[in-house]
C-alpha positions in Angstrom: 42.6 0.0 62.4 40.9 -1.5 59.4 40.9 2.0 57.6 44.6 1.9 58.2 45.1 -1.5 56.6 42.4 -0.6 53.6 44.6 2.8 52.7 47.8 0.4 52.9 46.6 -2.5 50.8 45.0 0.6 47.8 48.4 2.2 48.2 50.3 -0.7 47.4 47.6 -1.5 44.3 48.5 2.0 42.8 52.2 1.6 43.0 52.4 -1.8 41.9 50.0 -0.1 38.7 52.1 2.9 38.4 55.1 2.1 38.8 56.8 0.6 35.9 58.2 -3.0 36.8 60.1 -5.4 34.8 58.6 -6.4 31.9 59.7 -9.4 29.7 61.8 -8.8 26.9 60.1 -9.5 23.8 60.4 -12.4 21.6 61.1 -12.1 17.7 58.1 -14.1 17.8 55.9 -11.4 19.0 56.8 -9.1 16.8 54.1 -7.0 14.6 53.3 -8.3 11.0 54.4 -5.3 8.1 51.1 -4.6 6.0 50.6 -5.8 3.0 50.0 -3.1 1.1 49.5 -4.6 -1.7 46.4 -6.7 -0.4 45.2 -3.6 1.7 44.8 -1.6 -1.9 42.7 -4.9 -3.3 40.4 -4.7 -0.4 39.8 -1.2 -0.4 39.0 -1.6 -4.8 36.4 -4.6 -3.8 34.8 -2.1 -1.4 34.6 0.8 -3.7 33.5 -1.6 -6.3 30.4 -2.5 -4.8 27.4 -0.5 -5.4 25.5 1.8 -3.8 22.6 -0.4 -3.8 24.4 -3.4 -2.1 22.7 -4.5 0.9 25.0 -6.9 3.1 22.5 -9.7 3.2 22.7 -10.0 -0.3 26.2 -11.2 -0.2 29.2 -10.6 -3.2 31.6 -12.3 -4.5 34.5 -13.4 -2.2 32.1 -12.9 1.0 31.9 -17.0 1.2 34.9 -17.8 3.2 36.3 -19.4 6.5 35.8 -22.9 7.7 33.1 -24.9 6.3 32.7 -22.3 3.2 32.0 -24.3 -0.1 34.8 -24.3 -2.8 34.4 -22.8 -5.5 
């Protein structure tokens, strides 16, 4: 009796996982952000400027920010 009930309670698991339900429509809200391509290109010529040599701990210019980072 209790394998009965275990192969009932993992069959209901998988169809409740497989079986597509009704999902929320979304909200403009939630909608993904275009890339700025424009900022993408900057970032990618700050990483190609940095030398060879540059070791991470030594820190760059523009690697001091966030909350708490000092103005400039």
């Amino acid at each position: 009796m209790p394998v009965i009930f275990a192969l009932i309670v993992v069959g209901a698991l998988l169809l409740w996982l497989l079986v597509p339900g009704r999902r929320a429509p979304a909200s403009p809200d939630d909608s993904i952000e275009p890339v700025d391509i424009e900022e993408l290109e900057a970032a990618e010529r700050d990483v190609r400027d940095l030398g060879v040599e540059q070791r991470p701990e030594d820190g760059f210019e523009g690697d001091d920010w966030g909350p708490g980072a000092a103005k400039h």
